[in-house]
KOLDRENMI-884439 format. One line per field, with one value per atom (N, C-alpha, C): residue number from 1; residue in three letters; atom name; y, x, z. Coordinates in nm, 3 decimals, m for minus. Atoms other than C-alpha are relative to their C-alpha. Last residue first. Layout:
N
num <- [NUM:...]
residuo <- [Ala:...]
atomo <- [CA:...]
py <- [Y:...]
px <- [X:...]
pz <- [Z:...]
% end
This chain:
116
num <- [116:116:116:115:115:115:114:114:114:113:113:113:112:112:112:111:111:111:110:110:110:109:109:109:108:108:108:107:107:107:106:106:106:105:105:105:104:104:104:103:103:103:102:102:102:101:101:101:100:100:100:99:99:99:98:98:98:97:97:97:96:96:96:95:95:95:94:94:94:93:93:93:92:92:92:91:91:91:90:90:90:89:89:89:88:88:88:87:87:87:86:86:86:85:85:85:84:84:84:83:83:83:82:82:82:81:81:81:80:80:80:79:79:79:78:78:78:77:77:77:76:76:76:75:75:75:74:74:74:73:73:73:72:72:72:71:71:71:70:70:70:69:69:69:68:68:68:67:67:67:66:66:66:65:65:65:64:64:64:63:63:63:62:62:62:61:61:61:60:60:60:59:59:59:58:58:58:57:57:57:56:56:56:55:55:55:54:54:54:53:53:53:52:52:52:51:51:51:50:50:50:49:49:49:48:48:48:47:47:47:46:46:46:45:45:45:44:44:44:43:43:43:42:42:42:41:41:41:40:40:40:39:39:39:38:38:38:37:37:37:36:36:36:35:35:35:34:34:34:33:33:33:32:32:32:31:31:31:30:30:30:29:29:29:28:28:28:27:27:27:26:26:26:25:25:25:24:24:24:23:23:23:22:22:22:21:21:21:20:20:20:19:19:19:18:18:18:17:17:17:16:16:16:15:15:15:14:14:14:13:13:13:12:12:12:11:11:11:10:10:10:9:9:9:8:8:8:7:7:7:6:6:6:5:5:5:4:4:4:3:3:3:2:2:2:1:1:1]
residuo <- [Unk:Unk:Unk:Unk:Unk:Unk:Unk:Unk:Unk:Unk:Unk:Unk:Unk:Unk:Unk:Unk:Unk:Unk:Unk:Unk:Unk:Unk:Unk:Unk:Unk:Unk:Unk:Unk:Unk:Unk:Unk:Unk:Unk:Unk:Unk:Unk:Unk:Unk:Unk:Unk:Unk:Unk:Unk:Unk:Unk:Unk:Unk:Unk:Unk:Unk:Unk:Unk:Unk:Unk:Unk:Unk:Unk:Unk:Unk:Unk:Unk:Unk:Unk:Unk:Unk:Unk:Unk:Unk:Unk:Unk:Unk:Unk:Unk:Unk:Unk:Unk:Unk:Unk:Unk:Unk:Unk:Unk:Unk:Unk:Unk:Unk:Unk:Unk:Unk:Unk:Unk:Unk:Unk:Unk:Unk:Unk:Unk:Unk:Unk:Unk:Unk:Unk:Unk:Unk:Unk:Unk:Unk:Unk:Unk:Unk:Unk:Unk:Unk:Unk:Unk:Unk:Unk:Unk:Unk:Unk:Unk:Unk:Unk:Unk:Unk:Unk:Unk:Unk:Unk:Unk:Unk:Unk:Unk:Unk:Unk:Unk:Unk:Unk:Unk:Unk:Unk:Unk:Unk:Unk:Unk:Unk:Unk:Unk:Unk:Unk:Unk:Unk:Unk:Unk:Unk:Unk:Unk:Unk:Unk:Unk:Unk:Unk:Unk:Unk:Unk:Unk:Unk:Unk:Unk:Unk:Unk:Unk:Unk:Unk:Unk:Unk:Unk:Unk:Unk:Unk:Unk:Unk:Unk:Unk:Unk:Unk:Unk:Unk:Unk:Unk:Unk:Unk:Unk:Unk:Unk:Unk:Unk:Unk:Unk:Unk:Unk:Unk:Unk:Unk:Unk:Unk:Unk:Unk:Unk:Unk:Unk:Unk:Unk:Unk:Unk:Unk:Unk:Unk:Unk:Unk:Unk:Unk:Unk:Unk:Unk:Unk:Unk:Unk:Unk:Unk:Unk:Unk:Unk:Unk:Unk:Unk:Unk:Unk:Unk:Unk:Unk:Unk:Unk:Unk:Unk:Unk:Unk:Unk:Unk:Unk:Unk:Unk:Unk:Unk:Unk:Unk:Unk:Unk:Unk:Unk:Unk:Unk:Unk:Unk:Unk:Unk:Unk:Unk:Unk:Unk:Unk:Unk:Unk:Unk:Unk:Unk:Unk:Unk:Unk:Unk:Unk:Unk:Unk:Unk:Unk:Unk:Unk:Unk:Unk:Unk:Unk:Unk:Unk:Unk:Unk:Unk:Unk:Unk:Unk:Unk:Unk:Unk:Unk:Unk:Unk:Unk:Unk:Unk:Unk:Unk:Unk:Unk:Unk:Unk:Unk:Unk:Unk:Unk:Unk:Unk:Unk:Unk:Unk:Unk:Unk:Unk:Unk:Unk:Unk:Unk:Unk:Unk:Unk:Unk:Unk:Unk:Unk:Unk:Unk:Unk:Unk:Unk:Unk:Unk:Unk:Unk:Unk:Unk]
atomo <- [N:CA:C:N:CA:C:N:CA:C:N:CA:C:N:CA:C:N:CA:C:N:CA:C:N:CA:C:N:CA:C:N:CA:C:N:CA:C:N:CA:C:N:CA:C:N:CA:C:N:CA:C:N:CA:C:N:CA:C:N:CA:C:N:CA:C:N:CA:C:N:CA:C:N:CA:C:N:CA:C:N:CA:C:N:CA:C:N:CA:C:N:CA:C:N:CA:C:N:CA:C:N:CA:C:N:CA:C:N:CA:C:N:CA:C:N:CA:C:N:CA:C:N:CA:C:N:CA:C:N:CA:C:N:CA:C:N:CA:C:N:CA:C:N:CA:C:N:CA:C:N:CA:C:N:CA:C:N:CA:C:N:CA:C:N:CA:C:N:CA:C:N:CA:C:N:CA:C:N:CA:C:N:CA:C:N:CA:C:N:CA:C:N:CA:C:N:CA:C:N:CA:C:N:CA:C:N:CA:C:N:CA:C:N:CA:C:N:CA:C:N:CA:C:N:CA:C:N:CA:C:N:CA:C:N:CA:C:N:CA:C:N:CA:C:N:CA:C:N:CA:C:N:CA:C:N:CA:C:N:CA:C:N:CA:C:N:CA:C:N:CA:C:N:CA:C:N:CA:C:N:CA:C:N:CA:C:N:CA:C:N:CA:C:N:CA:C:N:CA:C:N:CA:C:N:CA:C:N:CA:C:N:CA:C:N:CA:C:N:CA:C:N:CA:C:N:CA:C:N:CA:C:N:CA:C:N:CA:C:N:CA:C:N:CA:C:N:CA:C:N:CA:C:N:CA:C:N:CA:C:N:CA:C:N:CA:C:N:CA:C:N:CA:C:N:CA:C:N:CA:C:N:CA:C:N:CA:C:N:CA:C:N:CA:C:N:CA:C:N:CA:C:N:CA:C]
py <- [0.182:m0.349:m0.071:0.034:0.046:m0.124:0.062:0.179:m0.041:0.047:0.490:m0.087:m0.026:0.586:m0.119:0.076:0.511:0.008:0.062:0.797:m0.065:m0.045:0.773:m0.066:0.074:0.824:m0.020:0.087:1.087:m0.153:0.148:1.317:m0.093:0.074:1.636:m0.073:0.104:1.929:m0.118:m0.019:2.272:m0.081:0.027:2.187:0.073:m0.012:2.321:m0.013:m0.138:2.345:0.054:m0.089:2.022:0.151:m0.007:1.862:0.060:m0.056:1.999:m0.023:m0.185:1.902:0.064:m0.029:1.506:0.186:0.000:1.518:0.006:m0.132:1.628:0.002:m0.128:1.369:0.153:0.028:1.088:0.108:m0.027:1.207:m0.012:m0.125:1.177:0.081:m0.061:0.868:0.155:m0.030:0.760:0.063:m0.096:0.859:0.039:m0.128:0.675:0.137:0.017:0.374:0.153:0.036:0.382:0.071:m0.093:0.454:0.061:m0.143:0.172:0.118:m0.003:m0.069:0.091:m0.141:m0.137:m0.013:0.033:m0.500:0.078:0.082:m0.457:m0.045:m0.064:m0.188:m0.077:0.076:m0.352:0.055:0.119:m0.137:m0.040:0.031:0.212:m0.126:0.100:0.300:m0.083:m0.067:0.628:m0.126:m0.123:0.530:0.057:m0.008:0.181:0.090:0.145:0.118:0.051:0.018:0.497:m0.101:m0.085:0.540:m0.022:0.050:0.222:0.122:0.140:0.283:m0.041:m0.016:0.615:m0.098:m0.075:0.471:0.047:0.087:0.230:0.097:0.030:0.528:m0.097:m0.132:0.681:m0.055:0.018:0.346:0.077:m0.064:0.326:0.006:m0.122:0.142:0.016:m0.147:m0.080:0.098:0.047:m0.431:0.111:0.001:m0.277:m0.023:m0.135:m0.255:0.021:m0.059:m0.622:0.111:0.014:m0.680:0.048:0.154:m0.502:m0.015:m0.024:m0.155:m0.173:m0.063:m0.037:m0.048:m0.115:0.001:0.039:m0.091:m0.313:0.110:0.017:m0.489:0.070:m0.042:m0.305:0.006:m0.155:m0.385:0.064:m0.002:m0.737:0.142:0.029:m0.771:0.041:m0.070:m0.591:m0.039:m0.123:m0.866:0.103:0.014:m1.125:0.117:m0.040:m0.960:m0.054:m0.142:m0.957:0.060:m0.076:m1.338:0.161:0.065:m1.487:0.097:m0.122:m1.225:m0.072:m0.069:m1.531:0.094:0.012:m1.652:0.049:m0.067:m1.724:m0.003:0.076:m1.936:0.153:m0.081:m1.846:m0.048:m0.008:m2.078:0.080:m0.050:m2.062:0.059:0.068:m2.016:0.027:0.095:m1.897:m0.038:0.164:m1.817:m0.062:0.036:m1.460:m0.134:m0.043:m1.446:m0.036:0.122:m1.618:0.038:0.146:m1.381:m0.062:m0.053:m1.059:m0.110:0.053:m1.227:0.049:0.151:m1.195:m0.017:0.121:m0.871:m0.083:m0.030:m0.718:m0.102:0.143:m0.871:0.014:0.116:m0.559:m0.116:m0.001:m0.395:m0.022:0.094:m0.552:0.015:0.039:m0.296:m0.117:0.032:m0.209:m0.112:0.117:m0.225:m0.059:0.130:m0.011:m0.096:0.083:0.217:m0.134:0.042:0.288:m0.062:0.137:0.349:m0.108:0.094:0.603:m0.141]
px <- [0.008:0.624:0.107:0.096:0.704:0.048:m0.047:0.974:m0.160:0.142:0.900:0.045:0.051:1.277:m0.119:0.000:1.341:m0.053:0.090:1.388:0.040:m0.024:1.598:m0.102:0.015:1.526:m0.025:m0.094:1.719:m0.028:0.033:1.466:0.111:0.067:1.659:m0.045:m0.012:1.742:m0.046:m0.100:1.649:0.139:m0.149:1.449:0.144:0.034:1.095:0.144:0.013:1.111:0.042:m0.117:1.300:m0.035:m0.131:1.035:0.111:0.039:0.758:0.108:m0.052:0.935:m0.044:m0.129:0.968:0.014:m0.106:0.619:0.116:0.080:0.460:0.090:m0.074:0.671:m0.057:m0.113:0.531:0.098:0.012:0.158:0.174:0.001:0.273:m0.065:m0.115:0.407:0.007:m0.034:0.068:0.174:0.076:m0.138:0.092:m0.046:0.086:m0.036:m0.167:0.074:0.031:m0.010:m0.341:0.142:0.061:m0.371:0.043:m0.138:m0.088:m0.096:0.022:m0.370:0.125:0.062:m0.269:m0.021:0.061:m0.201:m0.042:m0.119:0.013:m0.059:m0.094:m0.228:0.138:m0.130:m0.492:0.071:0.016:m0.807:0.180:m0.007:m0.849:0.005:0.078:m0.912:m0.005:0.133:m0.744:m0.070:0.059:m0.529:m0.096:0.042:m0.397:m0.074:0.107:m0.451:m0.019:0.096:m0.345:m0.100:0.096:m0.088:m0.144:0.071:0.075:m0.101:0.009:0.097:m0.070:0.125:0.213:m0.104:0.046:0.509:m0.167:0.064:0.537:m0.031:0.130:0.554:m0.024:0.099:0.846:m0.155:0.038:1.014:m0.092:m0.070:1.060:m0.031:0.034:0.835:0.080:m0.065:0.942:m0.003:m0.125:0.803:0.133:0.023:0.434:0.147:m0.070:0.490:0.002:m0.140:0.529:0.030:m0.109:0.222:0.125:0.026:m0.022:0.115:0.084:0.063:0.000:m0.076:0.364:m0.111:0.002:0.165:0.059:m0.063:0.244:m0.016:m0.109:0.075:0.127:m0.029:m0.215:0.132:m0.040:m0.212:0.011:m0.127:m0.170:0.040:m0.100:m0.454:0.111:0.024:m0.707:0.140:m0.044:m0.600:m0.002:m0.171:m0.654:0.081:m0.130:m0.973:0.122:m0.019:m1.107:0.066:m0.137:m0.977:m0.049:m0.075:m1.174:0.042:m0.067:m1.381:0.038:0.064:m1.430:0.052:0.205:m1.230:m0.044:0.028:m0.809:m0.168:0.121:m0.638:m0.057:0.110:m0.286:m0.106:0.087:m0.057:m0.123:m0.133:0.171:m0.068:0.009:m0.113:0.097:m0.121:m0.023:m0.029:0.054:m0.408:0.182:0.036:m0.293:0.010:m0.136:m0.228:0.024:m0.041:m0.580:0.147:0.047:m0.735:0.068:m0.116:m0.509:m0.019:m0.147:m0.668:0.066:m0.034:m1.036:0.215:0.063:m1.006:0.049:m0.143:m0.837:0.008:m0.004:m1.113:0.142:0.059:m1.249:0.013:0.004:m0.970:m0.049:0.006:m0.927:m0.012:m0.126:m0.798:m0.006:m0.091:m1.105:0.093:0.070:m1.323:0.091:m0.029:m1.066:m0.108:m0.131:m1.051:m0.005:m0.044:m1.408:0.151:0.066:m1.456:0.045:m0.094:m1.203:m0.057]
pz <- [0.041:m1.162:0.067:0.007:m1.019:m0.089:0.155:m0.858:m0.053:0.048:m0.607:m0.145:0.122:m0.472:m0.045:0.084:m0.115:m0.103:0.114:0.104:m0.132:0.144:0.385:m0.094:0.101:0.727:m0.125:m0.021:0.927:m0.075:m0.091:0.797:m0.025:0.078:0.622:0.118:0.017:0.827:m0.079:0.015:0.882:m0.029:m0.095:1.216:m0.095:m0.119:1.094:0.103:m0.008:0.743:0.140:0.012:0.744:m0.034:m0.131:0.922:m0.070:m0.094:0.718:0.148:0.023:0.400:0.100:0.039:0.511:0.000:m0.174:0.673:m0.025:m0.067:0.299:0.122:0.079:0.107:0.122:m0.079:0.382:m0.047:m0.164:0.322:0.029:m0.009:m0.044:0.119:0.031:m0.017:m0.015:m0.127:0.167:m0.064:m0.101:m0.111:0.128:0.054:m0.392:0.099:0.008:m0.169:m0.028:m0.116:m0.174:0.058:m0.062:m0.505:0.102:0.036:m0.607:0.057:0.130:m0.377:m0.035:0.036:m0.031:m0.176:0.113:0.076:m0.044:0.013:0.432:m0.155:0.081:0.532:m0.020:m0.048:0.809:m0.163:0.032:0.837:m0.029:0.145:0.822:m0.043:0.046:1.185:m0.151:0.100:1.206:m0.047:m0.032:1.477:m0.042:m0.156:1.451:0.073:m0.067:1.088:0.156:0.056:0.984:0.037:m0.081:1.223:m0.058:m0.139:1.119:0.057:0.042:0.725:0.147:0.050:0.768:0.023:m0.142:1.004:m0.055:m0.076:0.692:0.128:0.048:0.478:0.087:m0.032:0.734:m0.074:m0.101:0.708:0.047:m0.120:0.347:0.145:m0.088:0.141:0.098:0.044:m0.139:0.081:m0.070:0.053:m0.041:m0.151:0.037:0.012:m0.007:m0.340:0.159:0.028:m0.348:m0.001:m0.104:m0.116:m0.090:m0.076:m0.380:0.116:m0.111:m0.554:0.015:m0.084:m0.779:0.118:m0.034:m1.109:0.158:0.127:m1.230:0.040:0.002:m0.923:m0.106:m0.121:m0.969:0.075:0.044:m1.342:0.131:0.114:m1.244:m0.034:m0.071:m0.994:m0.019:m0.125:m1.196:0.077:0.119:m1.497:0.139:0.035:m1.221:m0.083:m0.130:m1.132:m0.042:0.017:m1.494:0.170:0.083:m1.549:0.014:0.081:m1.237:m0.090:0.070:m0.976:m0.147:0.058:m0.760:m0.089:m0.018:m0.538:m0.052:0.063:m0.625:m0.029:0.078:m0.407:m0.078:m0.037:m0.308:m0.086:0.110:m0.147:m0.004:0.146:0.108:m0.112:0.118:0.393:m0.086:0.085:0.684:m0.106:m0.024:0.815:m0.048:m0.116:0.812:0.072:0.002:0.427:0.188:0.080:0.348:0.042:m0.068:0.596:m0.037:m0.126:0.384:0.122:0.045:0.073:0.124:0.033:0.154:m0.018:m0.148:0.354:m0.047:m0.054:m0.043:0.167:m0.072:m0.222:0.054:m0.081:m0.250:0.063:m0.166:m0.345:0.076:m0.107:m0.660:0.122:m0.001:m0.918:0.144:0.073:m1.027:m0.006:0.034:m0.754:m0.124:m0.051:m0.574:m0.044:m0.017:m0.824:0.073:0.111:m0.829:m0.059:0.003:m0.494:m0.116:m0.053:m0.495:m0.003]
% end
């Protein structure tokens, strides 16, 4: 996993979520230069950064909070596609376990996985 996220930028995930924090409109761009941007891009293309964050249904964002608030993970508003793809399938899993269980679908609806 490591390896992905060096990849695809997840290191300088902190750095940019500060810079997001702070208000800032604008984004600066530290270090890393054209092989993180590329990183950036294919991350983003693959469904991951803030724009795939704004695709997520309510149940992944519920994922999303238990994880920071509970399991310590750190702040989840900048996930990698990895990341995303992990918690959709934590959120696929709680979908079929509640309708094993009640016989029912979840009252919240799932939002089809786009990607770029």
């Amino acid at each position: 996993m490591d390896f992905v996220n060096k990849f695809t930028g997840g290191e300088q995930k902190n750095e940019q979520q500060q810079q997001q924090s702070a208000g800032s409109s604008e984004q600066k761009q530290e270090g890393g230069g054209f092989f993180s941007g590329i990183g950036n891009k294919v991350n983003e293309a693959a469904g991951g950064g803030a724009a795939g964050e704004k695709n997520e249904d309510y149940l992944d964002k519920g994922v999303d909070y238990v994880q920071e608030k509970f399991l310590g993970q750190g702040a989840q508003n900048n996930e990698s596609a990895a990341e995303q793809a992990k918690d959709e399938q934590i959120s696929d899993f709680i979908r079929g376990q509640y309708k094993n269980a009640t016989g029912k679908d979840v009252p919240i609806k799932d939002k089809p996985t786009t990607f770029g």
